[in-house]
Residue, then its C-alpha position, 0 to 999 in steps of 0.5 A: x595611364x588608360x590601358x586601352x589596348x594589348x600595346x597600351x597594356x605592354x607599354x604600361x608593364x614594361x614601365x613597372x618592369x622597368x621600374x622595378x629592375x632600377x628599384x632591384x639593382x639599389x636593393x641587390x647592392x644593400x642586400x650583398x652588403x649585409x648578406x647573413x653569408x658570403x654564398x649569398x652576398x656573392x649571388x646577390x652581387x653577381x645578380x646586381x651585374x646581371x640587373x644591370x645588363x637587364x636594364x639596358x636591355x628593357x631600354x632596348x626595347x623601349x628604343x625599338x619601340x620609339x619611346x624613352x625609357x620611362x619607369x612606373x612605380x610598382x607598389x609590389x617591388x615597393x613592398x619588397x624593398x620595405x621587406x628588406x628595410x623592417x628585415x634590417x630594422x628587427x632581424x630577430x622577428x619571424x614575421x620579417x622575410x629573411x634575405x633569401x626569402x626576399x630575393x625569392x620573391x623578387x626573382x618570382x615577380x620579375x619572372x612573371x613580369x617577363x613571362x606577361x611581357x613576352x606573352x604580349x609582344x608575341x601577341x602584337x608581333x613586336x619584331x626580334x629586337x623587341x621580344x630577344x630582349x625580353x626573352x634574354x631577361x626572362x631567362x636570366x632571371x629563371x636561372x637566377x630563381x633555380x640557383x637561389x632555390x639550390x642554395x635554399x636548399x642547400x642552406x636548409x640542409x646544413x642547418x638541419x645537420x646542424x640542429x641535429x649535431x647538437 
């Protein structure tokens, strides 16, 4: 695809965005499956609803935007996604991102994703249907990163008491 223009450049990062919301939704539900705790097997399902509703909004938009919803493989979520599968393959390598980490870095690139998107449409006066959406997704996935950040938090201190009780 040439990117040629703001509308060019949009329509091609609602593609990877797109994209990487399917690819997320099948990574949220393997993750829940085999989270190393139930706090974080129970964020990561309610997290694979909320992508869902996220879906349908990006198709939204697509519709408002005359198009059929098309996705564009993104080499960033990709490499996410081979994270999670070595993190499986060699739970005992420090190199490997936990599954906390995973799930900060992909809240991390879907926030900027969406951030890039909204910047856009606000810049090519794209009409409520198209930035609401867009907006509603970013929110989501702002609260999403803070409330994975807490546990993160939360999770350091109880092994910090932990490594201190012994």
């Amino acid at each position: 695809m040439n990117v040629e223009t703001f509308e060019d450049l949009f329509g091609y990062q609602l593609q990877h965005a797109y994209y990487v919301e399917r690819t997320h939704v099948e990574l949220l539900s393997e993750m829940a499956a085999d989270a190393p705790n139930e706090a974080l097997g129970d964020c990561f399902d309610e997290h694979r609803e909320q992508t869902d509703r996220q879906i349908d909004r990006l198709a939204s938009v697509f519709e408002a935007l005359g198009r059929q919803p098309r996705a564009s493989r993104t080499r960033t979520i990709d490499g996410v996604v081979e994270s999670w599968h070595q993190h499986g393959e060699s739970a005992d390598e420090p190199a490997v991102p936990t599954p906390l980490e995973i799930a900060l870095m992909t809240e991390r690139l879907e926030i900027r994703a969406y951030e890039s998107l909204v910047m856009l449409a606000g810049r090519l006066a794209y009409a409520d249907d198209v930035v609401e959406p867009l907006e509603s997704n970013l929110a989501e996935e702002r609260e999403t990163l803070q409330a994975l950040e807490e546990l993160e938090t939360e999770l350091s201190v109880l092994e910090t008491t932990a490594v201190e009780g012994t």
